[in-house]
C-alpha positions in Angstrom: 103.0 104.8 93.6 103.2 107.6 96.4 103.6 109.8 93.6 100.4 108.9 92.1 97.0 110.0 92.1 94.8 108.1 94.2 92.4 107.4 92.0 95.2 105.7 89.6 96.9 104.3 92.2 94.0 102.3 93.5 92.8 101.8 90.3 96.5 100.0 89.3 96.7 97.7 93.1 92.7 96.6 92.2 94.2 95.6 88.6 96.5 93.8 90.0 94.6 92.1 92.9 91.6 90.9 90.4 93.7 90.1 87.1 97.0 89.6 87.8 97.0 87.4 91.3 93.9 85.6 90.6 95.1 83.9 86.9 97.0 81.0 86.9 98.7 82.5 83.7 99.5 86.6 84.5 101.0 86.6 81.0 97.9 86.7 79.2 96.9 90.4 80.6 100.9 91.6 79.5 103.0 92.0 76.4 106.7 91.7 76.1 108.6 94.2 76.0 111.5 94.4 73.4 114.9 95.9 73.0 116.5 97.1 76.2 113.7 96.0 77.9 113.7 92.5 77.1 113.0 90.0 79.7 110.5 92.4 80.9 106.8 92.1 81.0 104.0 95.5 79.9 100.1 96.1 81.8 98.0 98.6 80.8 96.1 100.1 83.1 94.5 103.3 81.3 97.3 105.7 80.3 99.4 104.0 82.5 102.1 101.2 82.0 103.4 99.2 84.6 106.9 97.5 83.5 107.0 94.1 85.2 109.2 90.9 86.4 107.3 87.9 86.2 109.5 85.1 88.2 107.5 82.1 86.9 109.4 79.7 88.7 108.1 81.3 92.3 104.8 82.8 90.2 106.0 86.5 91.5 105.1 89.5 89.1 107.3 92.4 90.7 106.4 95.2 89.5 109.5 97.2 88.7 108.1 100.9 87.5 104.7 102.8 87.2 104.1 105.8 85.2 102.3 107.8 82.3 102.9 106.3 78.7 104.1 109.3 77.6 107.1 109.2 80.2 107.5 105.1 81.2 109.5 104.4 78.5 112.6 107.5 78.3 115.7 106.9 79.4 115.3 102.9 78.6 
């Protein structure tokens, strides 16, 4: 997130503040992801993706990468 722009990086915590803490069900908001991914959990935020954890049985989303759309996915 250091990396980021500001702008995007506030704009990706206040996503996850007001959408993603706040429902009871944080799966709604997401998409799985397949292939080597699976398991895993997508946001959109803009052009961004964030590639997620969601521990249901403790209800933690940990949010395991951040970056562009174009770049999130390489090397997966």
């Amino acid at each position: 997130m250091a990396k980021l722009d500001r702008q995007i990086a506030a704009e990706i915590i206040r996503y996850l503040r007001e959408r993603i803490s706040t429902d009871e069900d944080p799966k709604r908001f997401g998409e799985p992801l397949r292939y080597n991914l699976i398991g895993f959990w997508k946001y959109r935020v803009g052009t961004y993706r964030l590639i997620c954890d969601i521990q249901e049985e403790r209800f933690i989303v940990l949010v395991l990468q951040v970056g562009h759309r174009s770049k999130i996915y390489a090397g997966h």
